[in-house]
mmCIF file as gemmi writes it, N, C-alpha and C atoms, coordinates in Angstrom:
data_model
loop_
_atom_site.group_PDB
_atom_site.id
_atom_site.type_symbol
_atom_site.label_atom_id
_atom_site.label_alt_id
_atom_site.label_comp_id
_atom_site.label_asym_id
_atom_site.label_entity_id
_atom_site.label_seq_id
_atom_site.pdbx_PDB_ins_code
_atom_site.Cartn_x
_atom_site.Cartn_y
_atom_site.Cartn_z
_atom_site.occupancy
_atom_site.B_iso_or_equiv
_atom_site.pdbx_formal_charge
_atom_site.auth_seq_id
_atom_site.auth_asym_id
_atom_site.pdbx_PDB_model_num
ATOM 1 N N . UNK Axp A 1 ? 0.396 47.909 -2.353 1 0 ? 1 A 1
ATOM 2 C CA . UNK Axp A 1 ? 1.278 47.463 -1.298 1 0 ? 1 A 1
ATOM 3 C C . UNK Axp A 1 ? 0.856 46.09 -0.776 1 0 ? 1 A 1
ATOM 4 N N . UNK Axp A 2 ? -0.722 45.735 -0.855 1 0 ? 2 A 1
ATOM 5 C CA . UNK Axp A 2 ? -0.813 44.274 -0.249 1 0 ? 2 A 1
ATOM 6 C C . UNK Axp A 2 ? -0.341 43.429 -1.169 1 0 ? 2 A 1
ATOM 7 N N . UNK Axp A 3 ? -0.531 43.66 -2.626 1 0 ? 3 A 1
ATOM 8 C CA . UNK Axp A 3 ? -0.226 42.591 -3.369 1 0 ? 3 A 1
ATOM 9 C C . UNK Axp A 3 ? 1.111 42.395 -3.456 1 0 ? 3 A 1
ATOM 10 N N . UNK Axp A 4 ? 2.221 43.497 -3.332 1 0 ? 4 A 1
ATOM 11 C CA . UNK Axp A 4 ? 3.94 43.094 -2.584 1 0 ? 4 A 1
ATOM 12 C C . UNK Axp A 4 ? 3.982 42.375 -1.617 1 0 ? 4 A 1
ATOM 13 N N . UNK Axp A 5 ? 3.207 42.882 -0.655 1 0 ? 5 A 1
ATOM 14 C CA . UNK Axp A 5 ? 2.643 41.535 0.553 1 0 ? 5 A 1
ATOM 15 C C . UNK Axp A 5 ? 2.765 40.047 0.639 1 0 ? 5 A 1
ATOM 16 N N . UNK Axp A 6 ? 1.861 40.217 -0.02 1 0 ? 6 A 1
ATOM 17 C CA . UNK Axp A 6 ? 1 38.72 -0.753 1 0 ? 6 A 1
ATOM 18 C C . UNK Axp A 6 ? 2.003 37.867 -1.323 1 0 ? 6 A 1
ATOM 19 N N . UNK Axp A 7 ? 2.995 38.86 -2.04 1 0 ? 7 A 1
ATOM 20 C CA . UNK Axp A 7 ? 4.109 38.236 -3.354 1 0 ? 7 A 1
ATOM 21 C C . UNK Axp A 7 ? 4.853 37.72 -1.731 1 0 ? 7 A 1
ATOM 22 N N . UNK Axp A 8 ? 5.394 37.935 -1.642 1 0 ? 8 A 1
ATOM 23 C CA . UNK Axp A 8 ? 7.128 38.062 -0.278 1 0 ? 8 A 1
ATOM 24 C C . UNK Axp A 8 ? 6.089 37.214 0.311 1 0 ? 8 A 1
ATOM 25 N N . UNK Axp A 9 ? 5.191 36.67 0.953 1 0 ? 9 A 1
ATOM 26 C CA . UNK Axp A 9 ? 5.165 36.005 2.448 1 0 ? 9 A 1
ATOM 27 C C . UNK Axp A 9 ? 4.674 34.248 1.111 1 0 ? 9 A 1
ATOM 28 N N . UNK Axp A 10 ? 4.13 34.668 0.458 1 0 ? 10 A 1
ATOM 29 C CA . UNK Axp A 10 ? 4.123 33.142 -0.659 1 0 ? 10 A 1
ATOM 30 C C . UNK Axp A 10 ? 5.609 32.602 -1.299 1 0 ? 10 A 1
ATOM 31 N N . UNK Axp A 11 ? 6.447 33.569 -1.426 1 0 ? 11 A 1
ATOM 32 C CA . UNK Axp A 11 ? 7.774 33.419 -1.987 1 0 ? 11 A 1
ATOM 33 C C . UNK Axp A 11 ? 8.308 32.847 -0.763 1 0 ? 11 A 1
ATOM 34 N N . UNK Axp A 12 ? 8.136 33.267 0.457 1 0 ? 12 A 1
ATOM 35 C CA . UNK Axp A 12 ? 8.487 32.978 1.859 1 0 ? 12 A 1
ATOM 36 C C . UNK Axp A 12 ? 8.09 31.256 2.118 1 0 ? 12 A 1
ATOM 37 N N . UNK Axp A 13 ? 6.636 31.434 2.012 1 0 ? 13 A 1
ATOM 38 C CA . UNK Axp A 13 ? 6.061 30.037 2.524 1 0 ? 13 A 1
ATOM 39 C C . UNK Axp A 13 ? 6.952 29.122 1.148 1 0 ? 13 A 1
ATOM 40 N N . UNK Axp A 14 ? 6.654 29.192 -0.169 1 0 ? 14 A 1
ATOM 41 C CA . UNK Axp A 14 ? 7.384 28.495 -0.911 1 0 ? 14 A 1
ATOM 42 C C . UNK Axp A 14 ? 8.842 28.077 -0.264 1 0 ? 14 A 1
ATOM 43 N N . UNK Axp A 15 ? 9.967 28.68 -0.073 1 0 ? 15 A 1
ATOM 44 C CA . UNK Axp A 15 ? 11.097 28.236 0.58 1 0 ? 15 A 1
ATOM 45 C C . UNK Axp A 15 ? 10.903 27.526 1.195 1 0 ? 15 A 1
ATOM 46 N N . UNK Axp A 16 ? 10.06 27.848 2.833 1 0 ? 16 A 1
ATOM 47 C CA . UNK Axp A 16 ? 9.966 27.562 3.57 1 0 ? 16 A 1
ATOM 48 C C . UNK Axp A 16 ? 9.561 25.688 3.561 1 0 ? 16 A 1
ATOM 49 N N . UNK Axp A 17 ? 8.392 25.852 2.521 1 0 ? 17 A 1
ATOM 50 C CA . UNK Axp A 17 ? 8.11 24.293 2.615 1 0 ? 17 A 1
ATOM 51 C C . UNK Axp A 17 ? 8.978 23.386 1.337 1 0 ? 17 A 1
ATOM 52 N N . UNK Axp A 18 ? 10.111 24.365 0.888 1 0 ? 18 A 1
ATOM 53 C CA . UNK Axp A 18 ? 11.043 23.893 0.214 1 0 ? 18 A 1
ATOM 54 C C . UNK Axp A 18 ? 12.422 23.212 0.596 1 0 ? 18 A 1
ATOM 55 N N . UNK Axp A 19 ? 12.057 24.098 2.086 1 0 ? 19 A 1
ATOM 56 C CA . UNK Axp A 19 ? 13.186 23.682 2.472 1 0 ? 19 A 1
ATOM 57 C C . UNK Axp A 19 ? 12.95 22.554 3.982 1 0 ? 19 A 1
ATOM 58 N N . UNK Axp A 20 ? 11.387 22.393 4.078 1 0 ? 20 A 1
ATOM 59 C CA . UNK Axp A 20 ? 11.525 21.32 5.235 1 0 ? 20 A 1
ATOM 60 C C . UNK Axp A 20 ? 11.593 20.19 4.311 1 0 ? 20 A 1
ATOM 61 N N . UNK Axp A 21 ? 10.749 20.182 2.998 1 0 ? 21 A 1
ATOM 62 C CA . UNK Axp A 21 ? 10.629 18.744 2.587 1 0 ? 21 A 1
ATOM 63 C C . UNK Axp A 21 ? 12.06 18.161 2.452 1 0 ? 21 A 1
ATOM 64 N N . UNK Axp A 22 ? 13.255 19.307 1.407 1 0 ? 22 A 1
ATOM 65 C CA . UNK Axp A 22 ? 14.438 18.386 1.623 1 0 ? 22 A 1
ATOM 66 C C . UNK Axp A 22 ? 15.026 18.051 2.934 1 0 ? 22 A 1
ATOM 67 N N . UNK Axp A 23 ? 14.489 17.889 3.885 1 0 ? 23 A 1
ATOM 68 C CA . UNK Axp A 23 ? 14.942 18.263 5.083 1 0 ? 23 A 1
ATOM 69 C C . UNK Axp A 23 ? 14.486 16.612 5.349 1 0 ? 23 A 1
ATOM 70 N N . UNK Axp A 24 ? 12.823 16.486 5.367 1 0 ? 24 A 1
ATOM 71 C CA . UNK Axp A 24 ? 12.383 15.597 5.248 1 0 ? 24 A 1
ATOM 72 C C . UNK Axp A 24 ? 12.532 14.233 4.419 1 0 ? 24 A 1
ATOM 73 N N . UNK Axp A 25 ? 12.586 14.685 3.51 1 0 ? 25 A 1
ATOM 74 C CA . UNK Axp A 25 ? 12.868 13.492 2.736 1 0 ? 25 A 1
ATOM 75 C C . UNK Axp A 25 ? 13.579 12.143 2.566 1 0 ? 25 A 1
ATOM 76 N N . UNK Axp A 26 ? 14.832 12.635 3.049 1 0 ? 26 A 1
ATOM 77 C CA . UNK Axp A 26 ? 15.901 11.632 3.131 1 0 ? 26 A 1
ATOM 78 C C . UNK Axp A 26 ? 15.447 10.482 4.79 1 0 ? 26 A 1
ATOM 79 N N . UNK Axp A 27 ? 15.199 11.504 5.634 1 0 ? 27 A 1
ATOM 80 C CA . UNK Axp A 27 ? 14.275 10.578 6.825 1 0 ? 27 A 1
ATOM 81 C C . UNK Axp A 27 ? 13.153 9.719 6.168 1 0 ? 27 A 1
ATOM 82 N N . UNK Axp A 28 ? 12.363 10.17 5.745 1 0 ? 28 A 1
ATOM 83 C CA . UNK Axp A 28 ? 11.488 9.222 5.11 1 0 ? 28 A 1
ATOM 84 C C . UNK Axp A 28 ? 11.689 8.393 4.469 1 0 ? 28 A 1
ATOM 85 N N . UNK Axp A 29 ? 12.615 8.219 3.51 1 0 ? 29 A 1
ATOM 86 C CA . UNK Axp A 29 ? 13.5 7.381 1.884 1 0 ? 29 A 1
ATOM 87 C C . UNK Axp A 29 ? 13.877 6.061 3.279 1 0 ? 29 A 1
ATOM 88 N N . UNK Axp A 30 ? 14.803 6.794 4.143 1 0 ? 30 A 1
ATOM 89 C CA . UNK Axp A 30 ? 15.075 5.742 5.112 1 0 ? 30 A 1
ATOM 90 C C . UNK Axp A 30 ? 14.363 4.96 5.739 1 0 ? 30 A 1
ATOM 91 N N . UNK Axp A 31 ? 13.471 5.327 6.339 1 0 ? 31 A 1
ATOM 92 C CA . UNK Axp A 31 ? 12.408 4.535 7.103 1 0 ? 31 A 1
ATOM 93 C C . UNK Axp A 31 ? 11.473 3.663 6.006 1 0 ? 31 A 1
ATOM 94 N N . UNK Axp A 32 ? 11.107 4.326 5.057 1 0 ? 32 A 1
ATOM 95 C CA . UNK Axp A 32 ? 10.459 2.982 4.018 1 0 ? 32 A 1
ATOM 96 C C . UNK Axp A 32 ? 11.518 1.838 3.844 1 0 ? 32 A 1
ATOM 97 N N . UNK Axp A 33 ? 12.592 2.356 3.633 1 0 ? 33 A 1
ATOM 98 C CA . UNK Axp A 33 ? 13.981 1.586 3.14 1 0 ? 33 A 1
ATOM 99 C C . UNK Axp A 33 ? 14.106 0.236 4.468 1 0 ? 33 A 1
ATOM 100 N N . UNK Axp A 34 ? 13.987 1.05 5.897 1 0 ? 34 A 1
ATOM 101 C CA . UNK Axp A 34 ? 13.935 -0.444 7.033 1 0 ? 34 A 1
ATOM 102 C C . UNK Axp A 34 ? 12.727 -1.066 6.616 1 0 ? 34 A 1
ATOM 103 N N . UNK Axp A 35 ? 11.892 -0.664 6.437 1 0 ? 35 A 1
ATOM 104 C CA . UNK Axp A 35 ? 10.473 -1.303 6.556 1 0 ? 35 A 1
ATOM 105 C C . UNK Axp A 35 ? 10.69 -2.748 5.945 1 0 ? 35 A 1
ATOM 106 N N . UNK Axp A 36 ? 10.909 -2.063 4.478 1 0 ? 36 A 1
ATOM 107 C CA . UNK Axp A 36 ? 10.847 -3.247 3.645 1 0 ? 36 A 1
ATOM 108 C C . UNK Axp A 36 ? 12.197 -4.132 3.856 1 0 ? 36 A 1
ATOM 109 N N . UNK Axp A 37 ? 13.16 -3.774 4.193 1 0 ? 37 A 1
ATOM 110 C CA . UNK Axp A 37 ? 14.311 -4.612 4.728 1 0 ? 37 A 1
ATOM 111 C C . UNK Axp A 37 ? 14.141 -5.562 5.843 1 0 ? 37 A 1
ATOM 112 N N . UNK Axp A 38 ? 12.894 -5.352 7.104 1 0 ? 38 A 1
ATOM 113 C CA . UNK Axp A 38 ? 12.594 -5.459 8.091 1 0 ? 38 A 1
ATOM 114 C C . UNK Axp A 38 ? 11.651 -6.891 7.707 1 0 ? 38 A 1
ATOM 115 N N . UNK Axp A 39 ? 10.805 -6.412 6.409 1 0 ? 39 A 1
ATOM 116 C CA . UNK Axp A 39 ? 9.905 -7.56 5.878 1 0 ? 39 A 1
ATOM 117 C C . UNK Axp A 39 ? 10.717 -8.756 4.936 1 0 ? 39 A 1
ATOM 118 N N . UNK Axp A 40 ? 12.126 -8.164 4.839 1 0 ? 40 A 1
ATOM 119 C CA . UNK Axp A 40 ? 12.742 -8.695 3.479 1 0 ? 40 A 1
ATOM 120 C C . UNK Axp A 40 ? 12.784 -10.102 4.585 1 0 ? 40 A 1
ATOM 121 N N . UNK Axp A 41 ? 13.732 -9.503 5.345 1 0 ? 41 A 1
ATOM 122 C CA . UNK Axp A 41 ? 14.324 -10.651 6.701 1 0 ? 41 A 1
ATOM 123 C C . UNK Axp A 41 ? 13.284 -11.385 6.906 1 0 ? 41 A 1
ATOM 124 N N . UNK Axp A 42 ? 12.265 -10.772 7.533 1 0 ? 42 A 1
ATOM 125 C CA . UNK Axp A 42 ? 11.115 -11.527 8.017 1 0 ? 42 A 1
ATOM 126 C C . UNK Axp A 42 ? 10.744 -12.721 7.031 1 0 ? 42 A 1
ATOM 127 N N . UNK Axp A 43 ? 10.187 -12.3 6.046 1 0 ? 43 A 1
ATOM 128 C CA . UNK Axp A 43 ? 10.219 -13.471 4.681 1 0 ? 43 A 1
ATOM 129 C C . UNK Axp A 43 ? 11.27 -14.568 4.348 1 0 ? 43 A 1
ATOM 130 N N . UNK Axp A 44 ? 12.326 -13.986 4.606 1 0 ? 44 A 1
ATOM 131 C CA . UNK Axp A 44 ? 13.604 -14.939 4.741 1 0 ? 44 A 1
ATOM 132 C C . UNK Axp A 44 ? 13.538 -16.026 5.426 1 0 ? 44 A 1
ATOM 133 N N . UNK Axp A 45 ? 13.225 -15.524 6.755 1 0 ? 45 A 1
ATOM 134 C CA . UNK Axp A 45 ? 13.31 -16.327 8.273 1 0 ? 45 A 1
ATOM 135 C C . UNK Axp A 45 ? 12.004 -17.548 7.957 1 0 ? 45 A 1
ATOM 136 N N . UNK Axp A 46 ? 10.673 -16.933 7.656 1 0 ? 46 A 1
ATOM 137 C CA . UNK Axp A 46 ? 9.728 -18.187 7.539 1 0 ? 46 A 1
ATOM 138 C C . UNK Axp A 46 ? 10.157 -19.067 6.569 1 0 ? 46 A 1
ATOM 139 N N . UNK Axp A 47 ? 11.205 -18.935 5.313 1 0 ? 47 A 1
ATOM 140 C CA . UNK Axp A 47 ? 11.197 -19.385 4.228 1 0 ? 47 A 1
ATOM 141 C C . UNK Axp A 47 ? 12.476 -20.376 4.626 1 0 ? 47 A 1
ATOM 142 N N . UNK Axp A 48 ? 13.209 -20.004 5.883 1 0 ? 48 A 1
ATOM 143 C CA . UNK Axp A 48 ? 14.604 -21.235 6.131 1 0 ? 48 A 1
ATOM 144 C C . UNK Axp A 48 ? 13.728 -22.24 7.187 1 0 ? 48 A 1
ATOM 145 N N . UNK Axp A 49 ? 13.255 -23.168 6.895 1 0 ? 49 A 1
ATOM 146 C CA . UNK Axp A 49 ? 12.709 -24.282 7.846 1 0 ? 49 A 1
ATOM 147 C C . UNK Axp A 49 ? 13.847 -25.27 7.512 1 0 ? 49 A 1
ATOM 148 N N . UNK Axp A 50 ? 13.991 -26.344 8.227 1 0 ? 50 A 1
ATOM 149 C CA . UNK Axp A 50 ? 14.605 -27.267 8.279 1 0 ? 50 A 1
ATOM 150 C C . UNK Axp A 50 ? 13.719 -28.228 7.478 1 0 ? 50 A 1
ATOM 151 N N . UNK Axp A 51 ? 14.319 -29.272 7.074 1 0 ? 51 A 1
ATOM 152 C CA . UNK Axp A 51 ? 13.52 -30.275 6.436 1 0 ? 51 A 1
ATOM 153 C C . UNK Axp A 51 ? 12.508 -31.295 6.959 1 0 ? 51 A 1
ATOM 154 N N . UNK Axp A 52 ? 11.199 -31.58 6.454 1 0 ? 52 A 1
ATOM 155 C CA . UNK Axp A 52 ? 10.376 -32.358 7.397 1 0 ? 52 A 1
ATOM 156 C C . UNK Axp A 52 ? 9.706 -31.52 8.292 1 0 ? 52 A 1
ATOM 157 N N . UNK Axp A 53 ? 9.626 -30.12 8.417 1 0 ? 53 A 1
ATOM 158 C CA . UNK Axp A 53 ? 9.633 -29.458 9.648 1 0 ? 53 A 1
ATOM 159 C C . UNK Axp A 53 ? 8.018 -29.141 8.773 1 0 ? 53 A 1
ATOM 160 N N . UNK Axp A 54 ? 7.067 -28.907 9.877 1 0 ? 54 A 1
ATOM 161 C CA . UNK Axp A 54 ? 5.692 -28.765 9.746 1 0 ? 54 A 1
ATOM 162 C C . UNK Axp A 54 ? 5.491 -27.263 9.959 1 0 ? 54 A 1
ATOM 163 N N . UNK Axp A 55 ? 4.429 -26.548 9.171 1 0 ? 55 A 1
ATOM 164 C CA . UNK Axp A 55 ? 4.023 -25.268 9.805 1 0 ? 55 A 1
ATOM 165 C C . UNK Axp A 55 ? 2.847 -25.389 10.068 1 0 ? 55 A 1
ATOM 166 N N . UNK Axp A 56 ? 1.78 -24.81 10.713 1 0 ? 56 A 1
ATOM 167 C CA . UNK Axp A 56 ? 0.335 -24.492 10.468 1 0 ? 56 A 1
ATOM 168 C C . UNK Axp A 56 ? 0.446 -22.861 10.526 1 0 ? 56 A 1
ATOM 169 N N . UNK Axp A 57 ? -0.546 -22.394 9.518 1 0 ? 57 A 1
ATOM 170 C CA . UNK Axp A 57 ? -1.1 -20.915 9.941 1 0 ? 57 A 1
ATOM 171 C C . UNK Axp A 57 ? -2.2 -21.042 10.423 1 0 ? 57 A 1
ATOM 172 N N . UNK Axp A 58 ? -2.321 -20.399 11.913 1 0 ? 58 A 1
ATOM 173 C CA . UNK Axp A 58 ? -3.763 -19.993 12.186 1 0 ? 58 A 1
ATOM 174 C C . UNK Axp A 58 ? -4.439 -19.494 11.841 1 0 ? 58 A 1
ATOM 175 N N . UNK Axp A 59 ? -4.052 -18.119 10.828 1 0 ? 59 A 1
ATOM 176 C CA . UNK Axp A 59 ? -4.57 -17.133 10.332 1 0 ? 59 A 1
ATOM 177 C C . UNK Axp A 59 ? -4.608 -17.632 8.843 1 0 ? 59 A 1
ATOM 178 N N . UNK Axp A 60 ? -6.176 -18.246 8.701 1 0 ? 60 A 1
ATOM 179 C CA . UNK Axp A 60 ? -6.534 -18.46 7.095 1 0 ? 60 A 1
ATOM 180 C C . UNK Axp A 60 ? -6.257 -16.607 6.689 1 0 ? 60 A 1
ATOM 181 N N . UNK Axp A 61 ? -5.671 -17.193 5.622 1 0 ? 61 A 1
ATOM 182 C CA . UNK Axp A 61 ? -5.873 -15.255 4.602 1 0 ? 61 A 1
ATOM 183 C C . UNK Axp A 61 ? -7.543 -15.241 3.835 1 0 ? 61 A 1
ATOM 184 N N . UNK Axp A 62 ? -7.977 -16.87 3.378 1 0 ? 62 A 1
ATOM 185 C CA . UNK Axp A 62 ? -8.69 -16.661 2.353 1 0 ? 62 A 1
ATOM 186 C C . UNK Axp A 62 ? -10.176 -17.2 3.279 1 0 ? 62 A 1
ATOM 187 N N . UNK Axp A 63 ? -10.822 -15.638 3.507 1 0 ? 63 A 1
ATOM 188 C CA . UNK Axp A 63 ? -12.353 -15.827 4.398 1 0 ? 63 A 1
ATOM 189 C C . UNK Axp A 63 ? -13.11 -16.223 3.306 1 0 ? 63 A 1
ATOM 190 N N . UNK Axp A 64 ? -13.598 -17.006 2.628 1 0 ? 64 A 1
ATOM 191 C CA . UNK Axp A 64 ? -14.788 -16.594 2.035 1 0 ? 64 A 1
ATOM 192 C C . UNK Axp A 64 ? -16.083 -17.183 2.413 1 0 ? 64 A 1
ATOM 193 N N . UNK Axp A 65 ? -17.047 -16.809 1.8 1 0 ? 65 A 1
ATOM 194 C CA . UNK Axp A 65 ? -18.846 -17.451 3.034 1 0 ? 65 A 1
ATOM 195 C C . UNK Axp A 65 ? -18.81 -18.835 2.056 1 0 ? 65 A 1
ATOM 196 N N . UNK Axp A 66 ? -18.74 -20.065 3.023 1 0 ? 66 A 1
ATOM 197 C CA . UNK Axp A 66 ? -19.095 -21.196 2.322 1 0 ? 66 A 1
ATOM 198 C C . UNK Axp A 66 ? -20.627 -21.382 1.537 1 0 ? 66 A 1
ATOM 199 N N . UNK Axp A 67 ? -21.407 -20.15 1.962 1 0 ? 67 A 1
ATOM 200 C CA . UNK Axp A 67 ? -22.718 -20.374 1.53 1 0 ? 67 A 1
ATOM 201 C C . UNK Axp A 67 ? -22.702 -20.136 0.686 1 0 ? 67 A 1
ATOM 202 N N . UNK Axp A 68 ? -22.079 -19.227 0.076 1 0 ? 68 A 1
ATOM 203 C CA . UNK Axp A 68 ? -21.33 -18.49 -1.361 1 0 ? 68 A 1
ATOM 204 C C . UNK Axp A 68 ? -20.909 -19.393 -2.208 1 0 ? 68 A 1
ATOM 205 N N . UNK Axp A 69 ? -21.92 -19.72 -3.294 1 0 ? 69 A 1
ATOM 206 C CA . UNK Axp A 69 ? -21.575 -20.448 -4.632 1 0 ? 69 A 1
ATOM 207 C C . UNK Axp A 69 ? -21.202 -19.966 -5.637 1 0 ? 69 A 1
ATOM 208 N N . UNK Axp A 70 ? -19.762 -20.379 -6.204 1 0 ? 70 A 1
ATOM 209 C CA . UNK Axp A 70 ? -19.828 -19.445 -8.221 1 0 ? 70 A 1
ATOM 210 C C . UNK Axp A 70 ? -20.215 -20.32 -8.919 1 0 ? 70 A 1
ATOM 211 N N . UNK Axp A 71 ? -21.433 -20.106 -9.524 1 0 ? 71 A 1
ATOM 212 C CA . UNK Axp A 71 ? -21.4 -21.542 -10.636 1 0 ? 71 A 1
ATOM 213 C C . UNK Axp A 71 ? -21.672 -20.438 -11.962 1 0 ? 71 A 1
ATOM 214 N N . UNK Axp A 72 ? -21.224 -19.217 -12.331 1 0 ? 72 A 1
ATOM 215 C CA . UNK Axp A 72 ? -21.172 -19.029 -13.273 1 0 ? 72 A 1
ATOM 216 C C . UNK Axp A 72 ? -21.339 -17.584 -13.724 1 0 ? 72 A 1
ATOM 217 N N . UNK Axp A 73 ? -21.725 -17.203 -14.475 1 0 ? 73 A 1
ATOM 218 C CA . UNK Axp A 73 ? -22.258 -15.712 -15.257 1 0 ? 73 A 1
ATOM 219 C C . UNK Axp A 73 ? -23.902 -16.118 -15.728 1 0 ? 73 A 1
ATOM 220 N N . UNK Axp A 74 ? -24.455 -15.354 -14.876 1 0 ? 74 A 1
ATOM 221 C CA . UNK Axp A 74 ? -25.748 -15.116 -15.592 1 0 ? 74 A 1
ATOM 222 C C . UNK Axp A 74 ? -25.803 -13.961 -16.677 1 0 ? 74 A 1
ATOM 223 N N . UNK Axp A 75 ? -26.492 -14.471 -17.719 1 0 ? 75 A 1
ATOM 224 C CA . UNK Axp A 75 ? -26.523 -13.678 -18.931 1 0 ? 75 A 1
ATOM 225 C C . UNK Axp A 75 ? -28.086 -13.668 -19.174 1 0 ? 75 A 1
ATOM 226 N N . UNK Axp A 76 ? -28.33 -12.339 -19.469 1 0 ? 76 A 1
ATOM 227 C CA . UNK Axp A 76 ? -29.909 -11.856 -19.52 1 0 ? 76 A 1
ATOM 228 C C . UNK Axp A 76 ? -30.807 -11.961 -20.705 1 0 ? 76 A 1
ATOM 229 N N . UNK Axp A 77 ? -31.299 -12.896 -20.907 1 0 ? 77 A 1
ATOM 230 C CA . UNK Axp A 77 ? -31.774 -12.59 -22.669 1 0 ? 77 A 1
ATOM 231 C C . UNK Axp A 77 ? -32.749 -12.127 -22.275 1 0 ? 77 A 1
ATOM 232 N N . UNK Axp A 78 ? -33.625 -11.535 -24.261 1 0 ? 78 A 1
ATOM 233 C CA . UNK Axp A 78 ? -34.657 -12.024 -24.597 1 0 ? 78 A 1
ATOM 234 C C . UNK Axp A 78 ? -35.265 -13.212 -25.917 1 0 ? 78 A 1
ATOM 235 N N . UNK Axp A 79 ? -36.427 -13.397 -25.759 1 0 ? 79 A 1
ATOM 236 C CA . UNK Axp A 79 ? -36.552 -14.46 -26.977 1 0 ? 79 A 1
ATOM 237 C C . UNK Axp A 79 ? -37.38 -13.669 -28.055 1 0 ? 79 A 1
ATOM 238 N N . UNK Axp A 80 ? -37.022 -13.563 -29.08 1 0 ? 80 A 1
ATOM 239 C CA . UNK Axp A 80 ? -37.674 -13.106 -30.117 1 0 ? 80 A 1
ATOM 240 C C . UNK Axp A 80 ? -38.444 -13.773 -31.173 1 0 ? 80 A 1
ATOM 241 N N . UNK Axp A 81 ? -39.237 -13.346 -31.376 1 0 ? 81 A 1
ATOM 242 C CA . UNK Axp A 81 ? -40.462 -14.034 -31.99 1 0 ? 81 A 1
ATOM 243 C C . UNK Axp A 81 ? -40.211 -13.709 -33.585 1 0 ? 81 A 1
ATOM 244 N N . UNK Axp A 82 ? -40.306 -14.621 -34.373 1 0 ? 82 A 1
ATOM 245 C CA . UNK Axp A 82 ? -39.942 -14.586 -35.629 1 0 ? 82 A 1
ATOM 246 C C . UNK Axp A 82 ? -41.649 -14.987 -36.29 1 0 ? 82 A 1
């Protein structure tokens, strides 16, 4: 009798979270859908300047430590004795 139990309240929860996700879903599809519509505009708007027109960003994107040198790939030998 528990394992009839067991069967019916999992068959239960299955529906159950079968039937919030479609429930869910389409709310969600939407809200990603403004997001990126929201950024589409936004991108738009910085990208119509008038001509001659100056920007500055305050916000560098690219931090990196000026102390920080690349000068290359170190590669590890040894010397072998012939």
């Amino acid at each position: 009798m528990a394992f009839f139990k067991f069967i019916l309240i999992a068959v239960g929860v299955y529906y159950l979270l079968k039937l919030i996700i479609r429930a869910m879903f389409p709310f969600l599809v939407q809200k990603t859908f403004d997001k990126m519509q929201q950024e589409a505009n936004r991108q738009q708007q910085e990208q119509e300047k008038k001509e001659g027109e100056v920007s500055i960003d305050k916000n560098p994107t690219n931090k990196s430590n000026p102390k920080k040198k690349d000068v290359g790939d170190y590669v590890d030998f040894e010397e072998v004795d012939e």
